[in-house]
C-alpha positions in Angstrom: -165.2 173.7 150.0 -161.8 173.3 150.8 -161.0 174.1 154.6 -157.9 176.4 154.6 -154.6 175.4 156.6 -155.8 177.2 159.8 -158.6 175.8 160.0 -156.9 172.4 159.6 -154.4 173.4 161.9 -156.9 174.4 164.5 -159.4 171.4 163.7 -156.6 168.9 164.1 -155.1 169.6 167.2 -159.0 170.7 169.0 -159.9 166.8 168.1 -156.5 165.4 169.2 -156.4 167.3 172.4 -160.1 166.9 173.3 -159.4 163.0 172.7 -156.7 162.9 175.4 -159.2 165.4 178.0 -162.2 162.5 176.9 -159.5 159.5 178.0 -159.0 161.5 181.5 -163.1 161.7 181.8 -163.3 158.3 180.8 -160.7 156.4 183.2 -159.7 158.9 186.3 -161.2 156.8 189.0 -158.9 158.0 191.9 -158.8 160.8 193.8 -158.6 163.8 193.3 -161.4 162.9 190.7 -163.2 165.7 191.0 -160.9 168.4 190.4 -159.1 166.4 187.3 -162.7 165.9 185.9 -163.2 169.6 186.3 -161.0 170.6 184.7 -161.0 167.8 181.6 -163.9 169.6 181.2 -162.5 172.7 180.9 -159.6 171.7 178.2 -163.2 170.4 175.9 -164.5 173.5 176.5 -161.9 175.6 174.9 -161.4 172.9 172.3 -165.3 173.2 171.3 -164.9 176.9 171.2 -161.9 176.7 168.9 -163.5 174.7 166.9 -166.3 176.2 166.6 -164.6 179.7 166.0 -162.7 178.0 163.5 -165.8 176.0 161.8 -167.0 180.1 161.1 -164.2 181.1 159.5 -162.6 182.8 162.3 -165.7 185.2 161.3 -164.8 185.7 158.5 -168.2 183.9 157.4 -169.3 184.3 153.7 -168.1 186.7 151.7 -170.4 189.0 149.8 -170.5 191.8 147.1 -173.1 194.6 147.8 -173.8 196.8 145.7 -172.2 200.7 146.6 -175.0 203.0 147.5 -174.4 205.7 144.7 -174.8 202.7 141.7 -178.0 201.9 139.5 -179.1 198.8 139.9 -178.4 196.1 137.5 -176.0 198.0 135.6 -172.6 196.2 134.0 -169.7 196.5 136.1 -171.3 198.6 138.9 -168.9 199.2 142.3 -169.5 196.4 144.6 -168.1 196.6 148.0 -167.0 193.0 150.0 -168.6 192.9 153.4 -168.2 189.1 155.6 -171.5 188.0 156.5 -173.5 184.7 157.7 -175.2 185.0 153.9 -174.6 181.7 152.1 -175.8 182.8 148.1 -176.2 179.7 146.2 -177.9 177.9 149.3 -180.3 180.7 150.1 -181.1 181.1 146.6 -182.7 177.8 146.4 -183.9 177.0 150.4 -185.7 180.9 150.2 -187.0 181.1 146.9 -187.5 177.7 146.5 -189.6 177.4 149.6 -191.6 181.3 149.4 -192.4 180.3 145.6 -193.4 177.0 145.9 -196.9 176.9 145.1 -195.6 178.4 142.1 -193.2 177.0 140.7 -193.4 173.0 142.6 -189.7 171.7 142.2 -189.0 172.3 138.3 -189.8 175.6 137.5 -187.2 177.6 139.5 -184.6 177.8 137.4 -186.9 178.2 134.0 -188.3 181.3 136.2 -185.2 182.6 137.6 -183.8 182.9 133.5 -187.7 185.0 132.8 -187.7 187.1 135.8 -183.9 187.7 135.3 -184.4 188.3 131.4 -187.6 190.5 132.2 -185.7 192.5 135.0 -182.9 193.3 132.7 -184.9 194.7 129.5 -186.8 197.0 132.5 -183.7 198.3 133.9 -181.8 198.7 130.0 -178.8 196.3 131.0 -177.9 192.8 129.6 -179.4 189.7 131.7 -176.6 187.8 134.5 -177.7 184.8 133.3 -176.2 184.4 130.0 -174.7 180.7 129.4 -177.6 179.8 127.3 -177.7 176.8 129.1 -180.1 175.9 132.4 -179.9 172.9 134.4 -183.2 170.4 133.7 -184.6 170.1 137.2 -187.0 167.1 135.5 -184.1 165.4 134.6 -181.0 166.6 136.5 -178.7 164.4 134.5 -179.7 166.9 131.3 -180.1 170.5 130.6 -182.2 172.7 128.1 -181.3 175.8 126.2 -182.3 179.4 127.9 -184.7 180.2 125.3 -186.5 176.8 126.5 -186.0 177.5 129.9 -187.6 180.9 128.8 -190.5 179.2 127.1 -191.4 177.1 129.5 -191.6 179.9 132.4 -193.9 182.1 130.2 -196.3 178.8 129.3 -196.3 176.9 132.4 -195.8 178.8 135.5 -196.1 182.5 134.7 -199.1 182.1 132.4 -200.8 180.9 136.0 -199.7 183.4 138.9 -200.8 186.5 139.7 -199.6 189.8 138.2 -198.5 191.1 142.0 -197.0 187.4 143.0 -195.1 187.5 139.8 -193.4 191.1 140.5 -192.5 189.9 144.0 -190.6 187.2 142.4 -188.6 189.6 140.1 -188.1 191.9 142.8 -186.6 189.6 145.2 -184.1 188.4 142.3 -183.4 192.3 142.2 -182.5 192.2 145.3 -180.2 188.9 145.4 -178.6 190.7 142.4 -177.4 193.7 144.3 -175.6 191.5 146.8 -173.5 189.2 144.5 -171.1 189.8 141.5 -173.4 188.8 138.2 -171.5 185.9 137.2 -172.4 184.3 139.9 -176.4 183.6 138.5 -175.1 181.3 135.6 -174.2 178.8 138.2 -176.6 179.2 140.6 -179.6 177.8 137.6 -176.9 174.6 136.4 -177.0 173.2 140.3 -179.6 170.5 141.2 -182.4 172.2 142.5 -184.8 172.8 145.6 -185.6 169.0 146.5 -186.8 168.9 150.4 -190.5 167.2 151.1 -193.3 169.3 150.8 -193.7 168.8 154.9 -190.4 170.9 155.1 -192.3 173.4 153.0 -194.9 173.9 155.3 -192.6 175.6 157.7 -190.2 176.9 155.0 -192.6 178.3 153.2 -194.5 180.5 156.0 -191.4 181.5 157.3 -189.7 182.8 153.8 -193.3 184.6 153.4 -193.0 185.9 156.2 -189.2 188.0 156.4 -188.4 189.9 153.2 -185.4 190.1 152.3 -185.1 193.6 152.4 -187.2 195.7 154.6 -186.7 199.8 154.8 -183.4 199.5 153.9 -182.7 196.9 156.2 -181.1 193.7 155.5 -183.7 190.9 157.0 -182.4 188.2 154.9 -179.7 188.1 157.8 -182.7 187.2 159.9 -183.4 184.3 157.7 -179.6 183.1 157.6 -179.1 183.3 161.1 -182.0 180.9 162.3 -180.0 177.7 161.6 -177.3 179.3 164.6 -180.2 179.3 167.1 -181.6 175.8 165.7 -177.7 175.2 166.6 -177.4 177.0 169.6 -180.3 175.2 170.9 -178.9 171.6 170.0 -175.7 172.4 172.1 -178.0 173.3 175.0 -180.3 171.0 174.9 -177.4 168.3 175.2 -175.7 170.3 178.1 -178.7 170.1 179.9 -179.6 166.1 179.8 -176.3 164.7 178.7 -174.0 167.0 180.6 -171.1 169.9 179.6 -168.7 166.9 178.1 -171.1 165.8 175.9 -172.4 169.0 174.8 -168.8 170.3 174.3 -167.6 166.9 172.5 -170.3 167.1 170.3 -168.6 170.9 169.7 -165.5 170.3 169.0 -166.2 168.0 166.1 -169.2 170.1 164.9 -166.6 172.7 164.3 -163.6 170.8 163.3 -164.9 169.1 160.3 -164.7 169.3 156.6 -167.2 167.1 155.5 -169.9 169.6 156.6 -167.5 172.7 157.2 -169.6 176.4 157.1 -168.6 176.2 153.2 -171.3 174.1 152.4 -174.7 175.3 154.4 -173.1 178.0 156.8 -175.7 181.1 156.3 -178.1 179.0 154.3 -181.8 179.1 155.1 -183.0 176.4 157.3 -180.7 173.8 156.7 -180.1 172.0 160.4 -184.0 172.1 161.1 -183.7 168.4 160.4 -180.6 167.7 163.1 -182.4 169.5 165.7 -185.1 167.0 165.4 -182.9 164.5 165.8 -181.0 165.7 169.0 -184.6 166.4 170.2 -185.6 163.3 169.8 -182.7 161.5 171.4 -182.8 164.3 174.6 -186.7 163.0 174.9 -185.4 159.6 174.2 -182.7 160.6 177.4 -185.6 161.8 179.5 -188.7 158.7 178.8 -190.8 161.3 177.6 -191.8 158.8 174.1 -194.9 160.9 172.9 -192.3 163.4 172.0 -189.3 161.6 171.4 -191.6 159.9 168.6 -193.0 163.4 167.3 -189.6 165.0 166.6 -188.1 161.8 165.0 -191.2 162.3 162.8 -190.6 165.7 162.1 -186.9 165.1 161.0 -188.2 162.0 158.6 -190.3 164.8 157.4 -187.7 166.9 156.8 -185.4 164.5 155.2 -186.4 161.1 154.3 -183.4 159.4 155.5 -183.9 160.3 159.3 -186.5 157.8 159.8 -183.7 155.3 160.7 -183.1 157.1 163.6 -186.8 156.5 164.5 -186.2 152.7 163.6 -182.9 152.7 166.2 -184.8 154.0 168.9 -187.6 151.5 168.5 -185.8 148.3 168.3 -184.5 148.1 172.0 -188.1 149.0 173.6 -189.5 146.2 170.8 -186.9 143.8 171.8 -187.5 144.2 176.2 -191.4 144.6 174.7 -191.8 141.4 172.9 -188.8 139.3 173.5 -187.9 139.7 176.9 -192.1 140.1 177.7 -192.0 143.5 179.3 -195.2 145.1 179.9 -193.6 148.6 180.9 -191.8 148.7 177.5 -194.6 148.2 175.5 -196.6 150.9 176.3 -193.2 152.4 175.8 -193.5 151.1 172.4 -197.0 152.1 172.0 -196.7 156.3 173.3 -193.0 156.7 171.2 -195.2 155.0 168.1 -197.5 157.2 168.9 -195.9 160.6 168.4 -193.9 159.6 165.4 -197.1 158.8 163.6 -199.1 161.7 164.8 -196.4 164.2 163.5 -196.2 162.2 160.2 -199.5 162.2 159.6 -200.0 165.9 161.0 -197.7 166.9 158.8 -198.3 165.1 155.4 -201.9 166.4 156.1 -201.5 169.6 156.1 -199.3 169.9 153.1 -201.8 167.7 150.9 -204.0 170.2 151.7 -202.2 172.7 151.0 -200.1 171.6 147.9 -201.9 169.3 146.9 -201.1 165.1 145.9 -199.2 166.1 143.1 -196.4 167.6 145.0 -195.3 164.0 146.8 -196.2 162.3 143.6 -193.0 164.8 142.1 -191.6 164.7 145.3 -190.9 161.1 145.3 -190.6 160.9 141.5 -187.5 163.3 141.5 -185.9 162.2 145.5 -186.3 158.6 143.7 -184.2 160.0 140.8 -182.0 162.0 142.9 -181.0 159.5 145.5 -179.6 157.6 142.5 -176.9 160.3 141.3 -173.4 159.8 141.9 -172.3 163.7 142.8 -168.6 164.2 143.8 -169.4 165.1 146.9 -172.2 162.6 148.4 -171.1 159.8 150.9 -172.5 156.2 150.8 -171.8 152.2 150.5 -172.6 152.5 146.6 -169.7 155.0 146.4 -167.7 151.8 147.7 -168.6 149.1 145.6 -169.1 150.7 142.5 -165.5 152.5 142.8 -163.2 151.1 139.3 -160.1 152.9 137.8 -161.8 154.5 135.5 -164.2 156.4 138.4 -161.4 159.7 138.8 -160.1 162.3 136.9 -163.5 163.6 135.5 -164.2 167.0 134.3 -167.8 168.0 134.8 -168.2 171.5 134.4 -171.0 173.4 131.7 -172.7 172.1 129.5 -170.2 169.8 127.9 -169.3 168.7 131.3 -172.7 167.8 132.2 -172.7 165.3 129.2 -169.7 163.5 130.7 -171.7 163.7 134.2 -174.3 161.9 132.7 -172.1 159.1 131.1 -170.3 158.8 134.0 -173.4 157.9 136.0 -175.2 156.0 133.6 -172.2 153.8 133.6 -171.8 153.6 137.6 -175.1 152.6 137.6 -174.3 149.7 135.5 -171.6 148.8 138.0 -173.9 149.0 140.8 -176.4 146.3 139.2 -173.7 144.1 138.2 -172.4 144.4 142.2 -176.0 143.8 143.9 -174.8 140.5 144.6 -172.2 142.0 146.8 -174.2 145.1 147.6 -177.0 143.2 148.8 -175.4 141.1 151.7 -173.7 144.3 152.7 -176.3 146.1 153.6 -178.2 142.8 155.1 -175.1 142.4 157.1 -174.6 146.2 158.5 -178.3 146.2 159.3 -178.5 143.5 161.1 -175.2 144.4 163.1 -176.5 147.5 164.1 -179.8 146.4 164.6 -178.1 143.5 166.9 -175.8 145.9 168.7 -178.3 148.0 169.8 -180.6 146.2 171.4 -178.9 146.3 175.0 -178.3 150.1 174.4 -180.2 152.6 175.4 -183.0 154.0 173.2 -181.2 157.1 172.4 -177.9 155.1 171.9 -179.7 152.7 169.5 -181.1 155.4 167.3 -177.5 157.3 166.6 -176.5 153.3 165.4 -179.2 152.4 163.3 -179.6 155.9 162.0 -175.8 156.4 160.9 -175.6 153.3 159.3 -179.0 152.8 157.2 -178.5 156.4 156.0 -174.9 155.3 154.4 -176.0 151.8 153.7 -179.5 152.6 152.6 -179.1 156.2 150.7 -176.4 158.6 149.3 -176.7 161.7 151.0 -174.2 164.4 150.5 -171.7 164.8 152.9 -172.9 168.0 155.0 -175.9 165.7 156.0 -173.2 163.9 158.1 -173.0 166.6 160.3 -175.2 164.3 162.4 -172.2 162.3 163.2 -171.1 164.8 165.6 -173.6 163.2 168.2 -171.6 160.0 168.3 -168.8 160.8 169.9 -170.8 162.7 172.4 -172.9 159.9 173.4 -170.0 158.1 173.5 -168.3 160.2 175.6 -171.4 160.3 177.8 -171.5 156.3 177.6 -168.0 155.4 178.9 -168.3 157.9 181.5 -170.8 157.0 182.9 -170.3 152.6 182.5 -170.0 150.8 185.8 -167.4 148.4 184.8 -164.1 149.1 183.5 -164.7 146.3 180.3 -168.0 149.2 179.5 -165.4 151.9 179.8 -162.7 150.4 177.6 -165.2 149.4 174.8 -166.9 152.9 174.4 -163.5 154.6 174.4 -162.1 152.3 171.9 -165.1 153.1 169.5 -164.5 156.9 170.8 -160.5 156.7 169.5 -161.6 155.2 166.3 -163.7 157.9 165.6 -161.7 160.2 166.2 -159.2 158.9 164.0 -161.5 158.7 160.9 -162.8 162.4 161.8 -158.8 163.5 161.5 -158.7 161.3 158.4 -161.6 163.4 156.9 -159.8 166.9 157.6 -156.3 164.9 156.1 -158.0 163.5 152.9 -158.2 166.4 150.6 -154.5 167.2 151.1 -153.5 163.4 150.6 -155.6 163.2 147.1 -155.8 166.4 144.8 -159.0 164.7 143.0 -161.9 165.6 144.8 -164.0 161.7 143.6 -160.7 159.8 144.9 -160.7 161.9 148.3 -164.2 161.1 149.0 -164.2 157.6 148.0 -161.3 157.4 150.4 -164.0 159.1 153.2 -166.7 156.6 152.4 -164.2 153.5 153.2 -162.9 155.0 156.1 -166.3 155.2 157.6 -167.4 152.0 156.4 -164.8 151.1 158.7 -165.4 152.8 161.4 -169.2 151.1 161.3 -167.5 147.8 161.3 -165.2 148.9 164.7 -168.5 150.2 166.3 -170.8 147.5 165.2 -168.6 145.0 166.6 -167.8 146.6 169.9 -171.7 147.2 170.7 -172.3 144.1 169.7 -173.9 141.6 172.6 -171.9 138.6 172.1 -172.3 137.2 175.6 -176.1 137.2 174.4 -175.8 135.9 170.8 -173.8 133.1 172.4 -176.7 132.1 174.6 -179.1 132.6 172.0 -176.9 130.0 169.6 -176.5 128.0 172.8 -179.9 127.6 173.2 -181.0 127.0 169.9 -178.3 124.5 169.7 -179.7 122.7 173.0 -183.5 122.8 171.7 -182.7 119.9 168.7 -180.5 117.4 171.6 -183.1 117.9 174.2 -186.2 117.0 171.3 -184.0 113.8 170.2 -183.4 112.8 174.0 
């Protein structure tokens, strides 16, 4: 997932020249202001375009193997011919399938299936099967596999045995189809990954919507359809924050949305429904923006449906209006309080509702059982505080691939789990210590402000998500952006600029680690301390401390005056 040296090249320079056109925003005060704010704005522009450009290859996108049009399908070294297009295999593969045929196959029975329908497909058609390491991936126990002819067993018994004869065929003929747009090799990886793990909430919509676009219809391929919904989720995002946060913003947020490895179009680029969850969030901060709490509340609930982890963002956004509601005794704020409270829980519960009703208790109960288990795995590629603390010489150089690989994967995490419970003492105060801070910092911010704060930090502190989710990080220096902009006082200004220059160092620090470190574990270890620090620099710079000092005054006061 590598980003090549021109889109290094490009990255680089977009973030370093869009910093300097940010500093001119930020500090031109004289005149002509207009015109050198003008165009500032124009220099972020074409840096967000670049980037962006850049982020997609240079449209070069995916590349793909399609079958030619004079070849049978399925057979052995059959012509393929390479066509560029916003198809992402591996991703769709489990997003699509994983969502249309999830009433039949819950969480563990895609891969199991995928090996039958595969096996089945094969003997029809008189060719060997593409899946043929003898070896599939345990989605009960992704630390483990089983052998095919268990994987083949346990199809037929527990999941075939119970669908329909017609559901069954569609399932086999959408593998066909997959098959005649990537080389057959490909399928032996695609069953040893870790599954189809989103909430059964994210289902709901997933679902419907795989059900409803084939991916092949009279010749046609639809299944661009399905891979091009995340670009207007996208598209959407950017305009949404044009319109209430203004064309700086929206393009600052661009620029580093494009320049960025840790969620570059390598990892969910084409995919199906992958940044439903992030426009959520930006919709929920742009309602934040606007006072309109009902639905503010409703999207932050419709992300923490999504993904778990967004609910901090919900938590940010409350603690400023609880802190004027109940602190500071404000009337306004609570009602506030009560209408953003509102929406969250009415799209939570909507939501969970509907998919109990649908799927049934037993898909949270396996949902949680398995996120529980997942959340707990140390992958390469997964960014958090545990990835800090638990880091020891013996951590890089591992080689985890096939089945004797996946052995030495499970080793290795049994043993960094041991580290992690012999570091809670450490761990422990750390996250107490970041929470707090941002939970302190934000209650002067605005709502929208506090969200991006609290939500960033509790989903490193609090989780390990892998590193695409941290596209969300985009929105910071955005808002920041926005913030120093727009702060009456030149000590405002110099703060919010200051956290905007160390972010932009650690985002160029991102695109510089895999060339600095040729192991992939050391490079992101080295990620997850560099934004550890970066919290720390933006913790202490929103930090009140002209408040906390009163507050300590006072307290302080309280005991003398008693004694007096």
């Amino acid at each position: 997932m590598y980003v090549d040296s021109s889109q290094f090249f490009v990255g680089f320079v977009a973030i370093f020249v869009a910093l300097c056109a940010s500093s001119v925003l930020v500090f031109q005060r004289q005149h002509p202001r207009t015109l050198t704010r003008k165009w500032a704005t124009i220099v972020l522009c074409v840096c967000a375009a670049t980037a962006v450009v850049s982020w997609a290859r240079f449209g070069d996108l995916h590349s793909i193997y399609v079958d030619a049009p004079d070849v049978q399908a399925g057979q052995p070294h059959r012509h393929k011919i390479e066509k560029h297009q916003a198809f992402h295999f591996h991703e769709f593969f489990h997003y699509y399938l994983g969502a249309k045929y999830f009433g039949s196959f819950g969480y563990e029975g895609l891969y199991d299936c995928t090996a039958l329908g595969d096996k089945e497909n094969a003997e029809e058609q008189g060719f060997k099967p593409h899946v043929t390491s003898g070896w599939v991936r345990d989605l009960a126990d992704v630390l483990g596999d089983k052998t095919y002819d268990d994987a083949l067993a346990i199809c037929q018994n527990d999941y075939k045995a119970h669908m329909s004869p017609a559901r069954w065929d569609a399932f086999k003929a959408d593998l066909r189809e997959l098959q005649r747009l990537v080389p057959d090799d490909w399928w032996n990886d695609v069953v040893y990954d870790a599954g189809f793990n989103p909430p059964p909430s994210w289902v709901l919509v997933g679902g419907a919507i795989a059900n409803i676009i084939p991916i092949r219809f009279a010749g046609m391929p639809t299944y661009l359809l399905s891979t091009w919904l995340d670009m207007v989720l996208l598209v959407t995002c950017f305009v949404a924050l044009r319109t209430r946060f203004g064309l700086a913003a929206a393009a600052t947020a661009g620029v580093y949305f494009g320049a960025s490895f840790i969620a570059s179009y390598g990892w969910n680029g084409g995919a199906f429904l992958r940044y439903t969850w992030v426009t959520a969030v930006v919709m929920g901060i742009v309602f934040a923006r606007d006072g309109k709490w009902v639905l503010a509340g409703a999207f932050f609930g419709a992300a923490a449906c999504d993904r778990l982890f967004p609910a901090g963002f919900a938590v940010g956004a409350a603690i400023p209006l609880a802190w004027r509601a109940f602190i500071e005794k404000s009337p306004d704020d609570r009602k506030r309080l009560l209408r953003f409270g509102a929406g969250f829980g009415g799209a939570i519960g909507g939501l969970v509702l509907v998919s109990l009703v649908i799927y049934g208790l037993g898909s949270w109960r396996v949902f949680f059982e398995r996120i529980i288990k997942h959340g707990d795995v140390y992958y390469v590629m997964h960014i958090g505080l545990k990835k800090v603390i638990t880091w020891r010489d013996w951590v890089p150089s591992q080689n985890f691939h096939g089945h004797p690989g996946l052995q030495r994967f499970h080793d290795w995490n049994t043993r960094l789990h041991a580290t992690w419970a012999e570091t809670r003492w450490l761990a422990v105060p750390v996250q107490l210590l970041a929470a707090g801070g941002a939970a302190a910092a934000c209650i002067k911010r605005r709502p929208y402000e506090a969200s991006l704060i609290v939500g960033a930090v509790a989903m490193f502190c609090f989780s390990l998500p892998a590193n695409y989710y941290y596209v969300v990080l985009a929105l910071v220096p955005a808002l920041l952006v926005r913030a120093a902009m727009t702060a009456p006082r030149l000590v405002g200004r110099l703060r919010d600029w200051g956290v905007l220059m160390a972010f932009g160092l650690f985002w160029m620090s991102t695109l510089l680690a895999p060339r600095m470190f040729g192991d992939d574990i050391v490079y992101d270890h080295f990620i997850c301390c560099a934004l550890l620090a970066f919290y720390g620099v933006w913790i202490a710079a929103w930090l009140p401390w002209q408040r906390l000092r009163q507050l300590v005054t006072r307290r302080s006061a309280q005991p003398r005056a008693a004694q007096a």
